[in-house]
C-alpha positions, 0 to 999 in steps of 0.5 A, spaced: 261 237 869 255 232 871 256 224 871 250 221 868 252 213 867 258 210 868 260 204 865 266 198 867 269 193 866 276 189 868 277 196 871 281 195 878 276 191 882 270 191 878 273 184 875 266 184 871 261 189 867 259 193 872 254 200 871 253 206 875 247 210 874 246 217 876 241 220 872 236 224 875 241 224 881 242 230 884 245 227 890 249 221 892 252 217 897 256 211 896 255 206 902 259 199 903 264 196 907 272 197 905 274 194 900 267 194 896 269 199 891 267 205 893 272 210 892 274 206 884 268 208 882 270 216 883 277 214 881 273 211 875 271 218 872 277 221 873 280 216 869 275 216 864 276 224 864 283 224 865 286 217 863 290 217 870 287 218 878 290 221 883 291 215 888 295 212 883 302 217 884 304 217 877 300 219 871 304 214 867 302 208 872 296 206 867 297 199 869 293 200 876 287 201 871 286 193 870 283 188 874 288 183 877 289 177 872 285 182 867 288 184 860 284 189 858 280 195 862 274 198 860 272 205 862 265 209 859 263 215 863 257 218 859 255 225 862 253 232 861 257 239 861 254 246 859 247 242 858 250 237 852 251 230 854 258 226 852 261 219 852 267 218 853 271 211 853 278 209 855 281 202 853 287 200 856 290 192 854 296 188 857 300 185 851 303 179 851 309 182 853 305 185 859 305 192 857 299 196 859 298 201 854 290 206 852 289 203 846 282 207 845 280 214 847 275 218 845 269 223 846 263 224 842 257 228 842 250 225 843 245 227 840 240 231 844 234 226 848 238 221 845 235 214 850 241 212 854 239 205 854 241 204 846 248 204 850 245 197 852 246 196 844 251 200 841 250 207 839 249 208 831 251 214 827 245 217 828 246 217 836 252 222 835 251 229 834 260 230 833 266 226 834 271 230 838 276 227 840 278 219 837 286 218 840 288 220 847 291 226 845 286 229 842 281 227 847 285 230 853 285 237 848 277 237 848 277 235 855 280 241 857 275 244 853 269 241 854 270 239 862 273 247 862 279 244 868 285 240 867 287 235 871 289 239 878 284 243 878 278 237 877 282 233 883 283 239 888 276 242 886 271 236 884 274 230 885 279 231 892 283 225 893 282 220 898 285 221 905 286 228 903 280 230 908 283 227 913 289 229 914 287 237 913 281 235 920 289 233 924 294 237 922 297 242 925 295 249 923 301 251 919 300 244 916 292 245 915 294 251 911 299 248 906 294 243 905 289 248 903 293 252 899 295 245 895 288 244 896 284 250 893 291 251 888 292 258 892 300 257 890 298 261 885 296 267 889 304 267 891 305 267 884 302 273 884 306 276 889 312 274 886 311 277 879 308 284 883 315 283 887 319 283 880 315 289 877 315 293 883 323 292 883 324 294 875 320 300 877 323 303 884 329 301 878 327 306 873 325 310 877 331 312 880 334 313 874 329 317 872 331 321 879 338 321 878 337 324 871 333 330 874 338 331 879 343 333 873 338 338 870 336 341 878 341 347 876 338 349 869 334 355 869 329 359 865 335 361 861 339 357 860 333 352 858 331 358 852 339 358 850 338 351 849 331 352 845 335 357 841 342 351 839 336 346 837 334 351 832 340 354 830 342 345 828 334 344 825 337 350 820 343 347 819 340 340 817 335 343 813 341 347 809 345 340 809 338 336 807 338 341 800 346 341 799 346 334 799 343 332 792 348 337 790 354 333 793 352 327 791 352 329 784 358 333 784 361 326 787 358 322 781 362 328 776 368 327 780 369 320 779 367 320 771 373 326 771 377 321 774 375 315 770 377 319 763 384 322 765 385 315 767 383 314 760 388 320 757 393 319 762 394 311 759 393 315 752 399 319 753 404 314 755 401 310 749 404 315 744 410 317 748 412 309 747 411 310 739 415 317 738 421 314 741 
């Protein structure tokens, strides 16, 4: 991913329209006293990719976003990604009852070569190649797919939170390597330990039953195995006998049963006729 212009309003300290234009920008430093906004801009792309930023503490903290005594915050980062340019636009607003909520989200497409200073204007139809995303949901959906990293990975490998860096410079070294490993997400390699741990205690498992299996069988010979060869042809025959027979049976039991049901019939029959005689 690659910023290309970044445009704010009413966002933190950017009280008023404010645009960041990196295009042609291969490298860049952001310069300025404490307090000047610095680090809002870089925050300003992560909230436009991600609707949160690290500093916040708290992904729902979505009213950090407004400038004080702002109602609404705007946020559009233009950027490219596997060689296409996209827009993305954040708007959040305060409601009267002083609720901060995204009331827009959404992620398009532009069409290729498109001249970004039409943004000045407002882009028609024509300027967007595809609409990927229109609500915050579906624009964190097609994010992932078109940036290629959640949120954790972008702000451990692209965007590192502020201070993080300084901390890791003055730890300890048992500190410094848990801040690498929450850093570069090396927890997932421990992940990797656990599970191989589990598989490789599920195997030792088996195996010892396997073991124990073979150990009942260390006294079977090579005639004792022939004797046993010899009792499973002997049963093979005898199903493949009781597989013929059983048709028979069947048709036997069915003959029985219709046997039953007539002398039933004359058995009735017969104490009919004996009530009549007497």
């Amino acid at each position: 991913m690659r910023p290309v212009r970044l445009d704010l309003d009413g966002f933190t300290v950017f009280r008023e329209p404010t645009t960041v234009d990196f295009t042609d920008t291969d490298f860049f430093a952001l310069v300025g006293p404490t307090g000047s906004g610095k680090s809002t801009v870089l925050d300003a792309i992560c909230f436009a990719l991600y609707g949160t930023v690290p500093r916040w503490g708290d992904r729902r903290a979505i009213g950090n976003a407004l400038a004080p005594s702002a109602a609404e915050a705007r946020v559009r980062l233009i950027f490219e990604s596997a060689g296409k340019r996209y827009v993305l636009t954040r708007v959040v607003r305060r409601d009267t009852k002083g609720t901060v909520s995204t009331k827009h989200a959404g992620l398009e497409m532009l069409t290729p070569g498109l001249d970004l200073t039409k943004l000045e204007f407002g882009l028609e139809q024509s300027d967007i190649a595809e609409v990927l995303a229109g609500t915050p949901g579906e624009v964190d959906t097609a994010v992932l797919t078109v940036v290629g990293l959640p949120y954790e990975q972008f702000t451990k490998c692209v965007v590192l939170p502020q201070g993080e860096f300084a901390a890791f410079l003055h730890a300890k070294p048992a500190e410094r390597q848990k801040i690498l490993v929450n850093l570069l997400g090396l927890e997932v390699y421990g992940r990797i330990r656990e599970k191989a741990q589990s598989e490789a205690t599920t195997a030792e498992t088996k195996l010892k039953v396997l073991d124990d299996q073979l150990h009942a069988f260390a006294d079977i010979d090579d005639a004792a195995l022939a004797a046993a060869a010899s009792r499973v042809e002997a049963l093979r025959t005898v199903a493949a006998a009781v597989d013929r027979i059983a048709p028979q049976l069947q048709d036997a039991r069915h003959l029985a049963e219709q046997a039953a049901a007539a002398l039933a019939t004359l058995d009735a029959e017969i104490g009919r006729l004996a009530a009549v005689s007497v």
